[in-house]
DRENLOSE-266418 format. One line per 10 residues: their letters; for each residue x, y, z of C-alpha. Coordinates in steps of 0.001 Angstrom, whole numbers, padded with zeros to 6 digits. Layout:
N
A) X/Y/Z | ...
//
This chain:
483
XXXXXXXXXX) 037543/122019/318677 | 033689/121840/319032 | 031950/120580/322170 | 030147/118474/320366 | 033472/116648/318801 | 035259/116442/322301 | 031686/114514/323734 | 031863/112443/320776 | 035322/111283/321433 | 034608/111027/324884
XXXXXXXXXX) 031569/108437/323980 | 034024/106477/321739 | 036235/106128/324345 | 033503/105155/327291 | 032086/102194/324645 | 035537/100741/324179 | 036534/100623/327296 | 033033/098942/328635 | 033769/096554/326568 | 037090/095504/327604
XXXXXXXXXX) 036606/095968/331174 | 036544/092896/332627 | 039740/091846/330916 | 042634/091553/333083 | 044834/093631/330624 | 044058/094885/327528 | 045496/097745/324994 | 044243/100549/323199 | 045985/101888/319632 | 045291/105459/319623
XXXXXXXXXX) 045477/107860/316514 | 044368/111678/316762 | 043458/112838/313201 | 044010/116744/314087 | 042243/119327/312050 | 041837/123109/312746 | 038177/122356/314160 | 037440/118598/314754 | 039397/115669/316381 | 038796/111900/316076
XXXXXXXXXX) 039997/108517/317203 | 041422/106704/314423 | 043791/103645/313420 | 047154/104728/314940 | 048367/105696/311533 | 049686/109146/312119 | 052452/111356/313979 | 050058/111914/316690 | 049867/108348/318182 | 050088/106477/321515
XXXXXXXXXX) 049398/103195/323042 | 046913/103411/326411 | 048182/100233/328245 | 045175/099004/331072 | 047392/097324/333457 | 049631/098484/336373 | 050946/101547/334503 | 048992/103424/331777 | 049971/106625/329587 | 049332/108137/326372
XXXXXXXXXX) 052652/110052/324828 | 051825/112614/322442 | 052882/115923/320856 | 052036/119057/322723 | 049042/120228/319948 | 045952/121736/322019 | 043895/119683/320795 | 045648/116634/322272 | 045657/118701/325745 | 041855/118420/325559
XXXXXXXXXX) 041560/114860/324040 | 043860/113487/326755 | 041939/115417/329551 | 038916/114055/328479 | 040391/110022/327975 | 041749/110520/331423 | 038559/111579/332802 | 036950/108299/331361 | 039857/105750/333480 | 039946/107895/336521
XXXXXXXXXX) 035837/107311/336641 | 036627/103397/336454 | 039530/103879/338899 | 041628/102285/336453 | 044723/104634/336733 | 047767/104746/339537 | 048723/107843/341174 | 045498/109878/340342 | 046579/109624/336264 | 050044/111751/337068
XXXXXXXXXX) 051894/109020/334409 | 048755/109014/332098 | 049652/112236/329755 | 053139/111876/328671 | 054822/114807/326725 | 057008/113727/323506 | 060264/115840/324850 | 061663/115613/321839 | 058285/117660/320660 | 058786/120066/323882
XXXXXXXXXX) 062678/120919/323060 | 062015/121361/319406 | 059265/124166/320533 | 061131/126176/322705 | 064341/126066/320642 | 062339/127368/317784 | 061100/130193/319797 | 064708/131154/320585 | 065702/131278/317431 | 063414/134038/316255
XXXXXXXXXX) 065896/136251/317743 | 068734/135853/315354 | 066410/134947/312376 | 067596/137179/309660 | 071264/135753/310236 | 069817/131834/309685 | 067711/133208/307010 | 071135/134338/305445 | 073142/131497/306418 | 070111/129545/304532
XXXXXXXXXX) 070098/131286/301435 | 073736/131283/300882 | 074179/127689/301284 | 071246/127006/299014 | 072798/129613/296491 | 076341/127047/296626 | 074635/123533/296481 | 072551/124607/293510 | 076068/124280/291177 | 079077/122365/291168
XXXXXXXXXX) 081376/124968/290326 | 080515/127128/292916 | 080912/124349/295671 | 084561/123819/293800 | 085363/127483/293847 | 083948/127910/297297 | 086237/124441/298303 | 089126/126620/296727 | 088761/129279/299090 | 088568/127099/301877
XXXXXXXXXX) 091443/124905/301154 | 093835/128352/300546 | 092206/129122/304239 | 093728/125270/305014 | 090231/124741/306443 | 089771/120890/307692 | 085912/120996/307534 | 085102/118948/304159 | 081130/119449/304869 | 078020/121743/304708
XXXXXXXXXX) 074894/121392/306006 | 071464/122296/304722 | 068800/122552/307479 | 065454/121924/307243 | 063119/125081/308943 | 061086/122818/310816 | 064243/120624/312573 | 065835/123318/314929 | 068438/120444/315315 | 069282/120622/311550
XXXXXXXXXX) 069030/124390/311653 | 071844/124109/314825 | 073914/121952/312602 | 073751/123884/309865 | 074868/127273/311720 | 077829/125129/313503 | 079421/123875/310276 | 078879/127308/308704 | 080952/128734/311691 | 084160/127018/310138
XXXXXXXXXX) 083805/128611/307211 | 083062/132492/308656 | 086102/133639/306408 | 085138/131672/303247 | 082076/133621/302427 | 083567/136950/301785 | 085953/135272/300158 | 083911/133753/297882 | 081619/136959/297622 | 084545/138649/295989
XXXXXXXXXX) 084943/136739/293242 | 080944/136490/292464 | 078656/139597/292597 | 075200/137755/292768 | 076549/136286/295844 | 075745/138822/298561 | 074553/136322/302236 | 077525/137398/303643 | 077292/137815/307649 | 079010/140228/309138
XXXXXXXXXX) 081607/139621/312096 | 079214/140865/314905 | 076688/138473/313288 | 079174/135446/313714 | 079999/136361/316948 | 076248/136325/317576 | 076109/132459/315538 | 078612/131189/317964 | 077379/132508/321432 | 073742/130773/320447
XXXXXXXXXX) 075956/127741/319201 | 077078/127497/322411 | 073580/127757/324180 | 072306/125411/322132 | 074487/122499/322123 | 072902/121270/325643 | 070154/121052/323641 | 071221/119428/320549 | 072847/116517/322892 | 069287/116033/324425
XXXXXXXXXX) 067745/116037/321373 | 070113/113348/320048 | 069319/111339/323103 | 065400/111438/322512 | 065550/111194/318513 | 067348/107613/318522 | 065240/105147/316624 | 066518/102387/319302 | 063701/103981/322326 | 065597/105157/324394
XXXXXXXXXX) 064480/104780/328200 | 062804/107357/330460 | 065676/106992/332768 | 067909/108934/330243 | 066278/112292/330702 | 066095/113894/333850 | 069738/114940/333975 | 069431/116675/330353 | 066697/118247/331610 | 068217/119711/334902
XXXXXXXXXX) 070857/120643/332950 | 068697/122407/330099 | 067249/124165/332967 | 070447/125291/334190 | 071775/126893/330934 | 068614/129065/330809 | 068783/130063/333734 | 072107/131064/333464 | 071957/132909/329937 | 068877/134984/331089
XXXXXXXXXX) 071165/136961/332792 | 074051/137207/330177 | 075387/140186/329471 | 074857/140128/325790 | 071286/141820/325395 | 069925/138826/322093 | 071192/135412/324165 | 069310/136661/327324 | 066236/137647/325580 | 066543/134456/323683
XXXXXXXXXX) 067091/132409/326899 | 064015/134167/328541 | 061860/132842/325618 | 063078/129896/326172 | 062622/129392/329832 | 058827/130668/329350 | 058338/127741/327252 | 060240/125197/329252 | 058278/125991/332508 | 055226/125918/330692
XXXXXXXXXX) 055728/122439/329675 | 058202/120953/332727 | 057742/123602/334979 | 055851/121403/337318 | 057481/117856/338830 | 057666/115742/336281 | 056601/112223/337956 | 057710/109998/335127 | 061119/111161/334674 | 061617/111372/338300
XXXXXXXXXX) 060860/107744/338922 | 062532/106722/335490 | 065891/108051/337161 | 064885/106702/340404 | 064761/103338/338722 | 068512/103989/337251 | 070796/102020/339630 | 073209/104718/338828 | 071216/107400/340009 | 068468/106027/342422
XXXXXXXXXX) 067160/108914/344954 | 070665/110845/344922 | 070004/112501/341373 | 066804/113641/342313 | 068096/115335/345521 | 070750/116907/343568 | 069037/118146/340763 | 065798/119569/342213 | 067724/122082/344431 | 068885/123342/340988
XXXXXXXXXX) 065396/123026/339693 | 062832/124558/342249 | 063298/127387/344645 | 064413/125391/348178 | 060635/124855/349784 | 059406/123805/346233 | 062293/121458/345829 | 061944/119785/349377 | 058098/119386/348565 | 058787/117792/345323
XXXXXXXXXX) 061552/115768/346275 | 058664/114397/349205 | 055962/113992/346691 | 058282/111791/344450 | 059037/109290/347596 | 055513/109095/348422 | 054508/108517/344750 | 056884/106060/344555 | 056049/103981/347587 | 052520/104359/346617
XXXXXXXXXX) 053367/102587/342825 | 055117/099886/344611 | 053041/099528/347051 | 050404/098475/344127 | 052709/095916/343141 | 053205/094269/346202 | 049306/094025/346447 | 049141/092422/343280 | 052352/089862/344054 | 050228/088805/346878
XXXXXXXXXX) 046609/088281/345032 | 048173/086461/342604 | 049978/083736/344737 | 046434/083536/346698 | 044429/082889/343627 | 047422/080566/342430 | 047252/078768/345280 | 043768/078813/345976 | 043497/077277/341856 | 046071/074314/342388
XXXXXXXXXX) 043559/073725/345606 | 040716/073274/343579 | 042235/071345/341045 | 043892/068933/343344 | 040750/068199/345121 | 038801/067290/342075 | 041115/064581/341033 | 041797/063919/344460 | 039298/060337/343007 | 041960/059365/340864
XXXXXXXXXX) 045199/057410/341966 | 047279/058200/338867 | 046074/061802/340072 | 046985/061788/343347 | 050082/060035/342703 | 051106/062726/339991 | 051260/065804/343264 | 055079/065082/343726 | 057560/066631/346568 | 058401/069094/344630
XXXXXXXXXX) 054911/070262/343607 | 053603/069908/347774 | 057188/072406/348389 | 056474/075023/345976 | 052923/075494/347070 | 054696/075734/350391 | 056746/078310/349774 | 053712/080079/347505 | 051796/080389/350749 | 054881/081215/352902
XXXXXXXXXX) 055838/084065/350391 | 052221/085297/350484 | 051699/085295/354547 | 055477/086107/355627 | 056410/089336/354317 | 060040/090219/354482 | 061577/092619/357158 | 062399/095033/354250 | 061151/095780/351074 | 062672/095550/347690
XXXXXXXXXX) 062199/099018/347427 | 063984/099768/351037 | 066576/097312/350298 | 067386/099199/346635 | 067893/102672/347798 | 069661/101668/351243 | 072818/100538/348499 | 074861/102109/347040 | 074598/103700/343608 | 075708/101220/340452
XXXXXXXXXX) 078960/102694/338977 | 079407/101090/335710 | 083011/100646/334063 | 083670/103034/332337 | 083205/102985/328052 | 080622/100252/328830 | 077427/101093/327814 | 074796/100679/330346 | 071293/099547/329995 | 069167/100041/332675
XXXXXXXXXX) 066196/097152/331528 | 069336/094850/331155 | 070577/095252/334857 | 066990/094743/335924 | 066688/091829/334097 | 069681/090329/335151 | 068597/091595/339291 | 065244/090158/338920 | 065587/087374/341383 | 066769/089660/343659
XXXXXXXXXX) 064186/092481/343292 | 061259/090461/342385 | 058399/093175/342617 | 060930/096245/342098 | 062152/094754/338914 | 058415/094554/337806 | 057712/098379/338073 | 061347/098765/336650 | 060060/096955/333701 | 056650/098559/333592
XXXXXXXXXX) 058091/102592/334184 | 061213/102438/331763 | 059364/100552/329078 | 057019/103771/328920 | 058569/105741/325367 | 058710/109503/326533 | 058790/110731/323022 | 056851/109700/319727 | 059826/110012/317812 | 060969/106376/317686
XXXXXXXXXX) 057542/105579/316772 | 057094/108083/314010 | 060136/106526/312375 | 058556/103233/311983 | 055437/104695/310640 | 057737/106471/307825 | 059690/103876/307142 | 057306/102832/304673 | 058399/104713/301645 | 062105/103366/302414
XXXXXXXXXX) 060464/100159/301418 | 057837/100512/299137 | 059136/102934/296111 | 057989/103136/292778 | 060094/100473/291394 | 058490/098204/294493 | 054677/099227/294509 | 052993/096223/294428 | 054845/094402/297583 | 052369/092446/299534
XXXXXXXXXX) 051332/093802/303123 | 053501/090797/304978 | 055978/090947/302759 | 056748/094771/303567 | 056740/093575/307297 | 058746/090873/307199 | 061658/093372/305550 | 060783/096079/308176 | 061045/093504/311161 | 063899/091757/309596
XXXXXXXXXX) 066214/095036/309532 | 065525/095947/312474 | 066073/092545/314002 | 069742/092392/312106 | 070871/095916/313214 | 069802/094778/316604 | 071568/091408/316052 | 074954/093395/314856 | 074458/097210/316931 | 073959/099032/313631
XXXXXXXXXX) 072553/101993/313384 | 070084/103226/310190 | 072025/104964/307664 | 071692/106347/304296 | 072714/108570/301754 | 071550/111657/300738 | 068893/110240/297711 | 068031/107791/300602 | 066594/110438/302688 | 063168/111880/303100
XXXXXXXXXX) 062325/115700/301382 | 062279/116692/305282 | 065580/115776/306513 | 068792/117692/306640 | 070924/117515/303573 | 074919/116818/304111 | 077103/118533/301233 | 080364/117050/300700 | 082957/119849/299320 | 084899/118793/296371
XXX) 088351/118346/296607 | 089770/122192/295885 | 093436/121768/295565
//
C-alpha cells in the first residue's frame, strides 16, 4: 500500500469524524476495497466490512489482510487523538476468528497435501457419473458400510476440506475396492496414508467445533469463545510434541500462527467470558494458567481485572451525568412554567418522588458495586439441555445490575467474526436469480428481513439443497441405494 493511499484514508477518516463530533453517538459503515497496491473507504458492500460504533464501546472486526492491519492502525490513531476510545483502543481492532482459524488450519494442512489432493480427485472422479457412485455404493454396501454420504470440499474452506477427509475415512476399504474393477481409477491412499487422515482428523476436530461455533448465521456472542480457544491452544501444544514426526510438524505450524494472531491477551474475549454468568472470573483463572507461562498468566489475569474495572468504571460515570443533566432539565423546565397553575398543578407526587430518588441515586452511591456484587456470587449453572443465552439472562437481571447489564449489552453485542455478516451480504443471489431480476430494492428487503424474522420466530436454521448453494460451498453426495 502507498503512503500516499494510507494518508488519504487517514484524511477521509479525520473529515468524517469532525463532522460528527459533537453528536452524542453516531456510527460509521466501513468497507475496505483491497487491492494489491491501494486501499479505500467505501459503502460497506464487501467481505471486508465493519461497523465503528462512537459510544461507550467502539471496534472495527475485520479479516486479518495486511492491509487492514495498517488501515485499522491508522483509524485508531484518528479516535485515540479525539480521546474517543476506552481502554487505550485495546477493543477497537477486532480479529474475525473464524478468519484466524481458517489461516492456521490451512497452514497445517500443507503437510499431508498430496493425500487431500488425492482424496479430492477421487471423489471428483465418482460424482462426475452415476454409475460409478452406484458401483462405488455396491462396494460399500457388500462392506455393510452405514455411511450413505460423500463430501466434496471446497480448497478454500479447511472446514469442508476436514469434512470431506472424515467421511472419506468410512470408506478407506471402498476405494481399492472400487479401483479393481476400474483401471482409470488410480487415487487410492495407501494404509499409512489413512492412518495419517485419521490422526489429523483427530487434531482437527477441536477446530472444526470452533469453527461451527463462529460460522452460525445467528451471531453468535463473544462470550462463546474463550474456552475454544484455550482449548485450541491446548491441542497444539500437546501435538507439537507427538511422537508421529507430520502431526507435530503440522501442530508447530499451527501454533506459529495462533500466537501470532492470539498470542497476546485477548481483552475482548476475556471480558466477553467475564460477562458469562457461567463463567465470570473463574474461567479466566483457569484457562490462562494453561495459556501463558505462570508470571505471564498472573500478569494477564491482573490486567483483565483492572481493564475491567476501568470499563465499568466509565459506565458508572456516565449513569451519574446523565441523572444530573436529567435532573438538572426537569429543573429548568419546571421553573419556566412555574407561571402557570395548570402547570404547576400537573408536577404530581409521583413526579416530586422520582426526581427524589434521581438525585438520591446520583449522590448516594451503594456500599458495593454491581460489578463487586456479580463476581462475589456464585457462577450461573444452567439446567442442563437448556440452551443458554447470555444477552437473555442480562436482560432479564437488568434491574438488578443496572450499569453491569449496560456493558453486558454493549461487550457481547460486539460480532467477533465477519462471518454472520458476510452471509447477509451474499444472500442476495438467493433472492434475486435470473428468473427474479427485476425485484425492486424494498421488495428484496422485505423478503430478506422477513426470513430471517420467521426462522427467528420458529428457531430454524437456513437450509438448502445442493442447486441452492453457492459455487463456493461444500457439495454433499448422497450414494445411491447399492443393494
Amino acid at each position: 500500500m502507498a503512503d500516499a493511499d494510507v494518508n488519504e484514508l487517514q484524511l477521509v477518516d479525520e473529515n468524517t469524524i469532525e463532522e460528527y463530533e459533537n453528536e452524542d453517538e453516531f456510527e460509521i459503515s466501513l468497507g475496505a476495497n483491497i487491492d494489491d497496491d491501494t486501499c479505500s473507504v467505501e459503502a460497506p458492500d464487501t467481505a471486508t466490512s465493519g461497523l465503528v460504533r462512537i459510544s461507550n464501546t467502539e471496534e472495527v472486526t475485520v479479516d486479518n489482510a495486511s492491509v487492514n492491519d495498517l488501515a485499522i492502525k491508522r483509524l485508531r490513531d484518528v479516535f485515540n487523538k479525539r480521546k474517543l476510545l476506552v481502554v487505550g483502543g485495546r477493543l477497537f481492532h477486532v480479529r474475525c476468528c473464524a478468519h484466524v482459524t481458517n489461516l492456521l488450519v490451512k497452514d497445517g494442512l500443507t503437510e499431508i497435501k498430496p493425500i487431500v489432493d488425492c482424496v479430492r480427485d477421487g471423489i471428483k472422479y465418482l460424482v462426475a457419473s452415476e454409475s460409478r457412485l452406484l458401483k462405488f455404493a455396491e462396494h460399500a454396501s457388500n462392506l455393510q458400510l452405514s455411511k450413505k454420504k460423500l463430501f466434496l470440499d471446497v480448497p478454500t474452506r479447511w472446514n469442508s476440506t476436514y469434512m470431506m477427509l472424515a467421511t472419506a475415512l468410512e470408506f478407506r476399504e471402498v476405494f481399492p475396492l472400487y479401483s479393481y474393477n476400474d483401471n482409470v481409477f488410480t487415487w487410492v491412499p495407501s494404509d499409512e496414508d489413512w492412518v495419517k487422515v485419521e490422526y489429523v482428523c483427530e487434531l482437527l476436530e477441536v477446530f472444526n467445533r470452533v469453527t461451527n461455533i463462529v460460522s452460525g448465521s445467528d451471531y453468535p456472542t463473544v462470550n462463546l469463545f474463550l474456552p475454544e480457544v484455550w482449548q485450541m491452544k491446548e491441542v497444539l501444544q500437546k501435538k507439537s510434541n507427538d511422537e508421529n514426526e507430520y502431526i507435530s510438524s503440522m501442530a508447530r505450524k499451527m501454533r506459529i500462527k495462533f500466537d501470532k494472531y492470539w498470542g497476546e491477551c485477548n481483552l475482548l474475549m476475556s471480558v466477553g467470558a467475564i460477562l458469562d454468568p457461567r463463567c465470570k472470573m473463574m474461567l479466566i483463572k483457569f484457562c490462562f494458567p494453561k495459556i501463558y507461562k505462570d508470571d505471564e498468566a498472573k500478569e494477564n489475569i491482573k490486567f483483565v481485572e483492572s481493564k475491567m474495572k476501568e470499563i465499568y468504571a466509565m459506565y458508572v460515570n456516565e449513569h451519574n451525568a446523565n441523572l444530573v443533566e436529567h435532573d438538572v432539565h426537569k429543573s429548568s423546565s419546571h421553573g419556566a412554567s412555574s407561571r402557570s397553575v395548570i402547570s404547576e398543578k400537573s408536577e404530581g407526587g409521583r413526579d416530586l418522588f422520582e426526581s427524589f430518588l434521581r438525585t438520591t441515586d446520583s449522590v448516594q452511591q451503594p456500599i458495593k458495586s454491581d460489578l463487586d456484587t456479580y463476581l462475589e456470587e456464585g457462577v450461573f449453572i444452567p439446567e442442563k439441555g437448556v440452551e443458554f443465552n447470555a444477552l437473555e439472562w442480562w436482560k432479564a437481571n437488568t434491574l438488578k445490575y443496572r450499569i453491569l447489564s449496560k456493558v453486558a449489552k454493549d461487550i457481547l453485542s460486539i460480532p467477533i467474526t465477519t462471518v454472520a455478516s458476510e452471509s447477509t451480504f451474499s444472500a442476495g443471489g438467493r433472492v434475486i436469480d435470473p428468473h427474479r431480476a427485476s425485484l425492486a430494492p424494498e421488495t428484496v428487503k422485505k423478503l430478506l428481513c422477513g426470513a430471517d424474522w420467521v426462522r427467528a420466530m420458529y428457531g430454524l436454521k437456513r437450509g438448502g439443497s445442493v442447486e441452492d448453494t453457492d459455487d463456493d460451498e461444500m457439495v454433499e453426495i448422497d450414494l445411491p441405494d447399492g443393494k
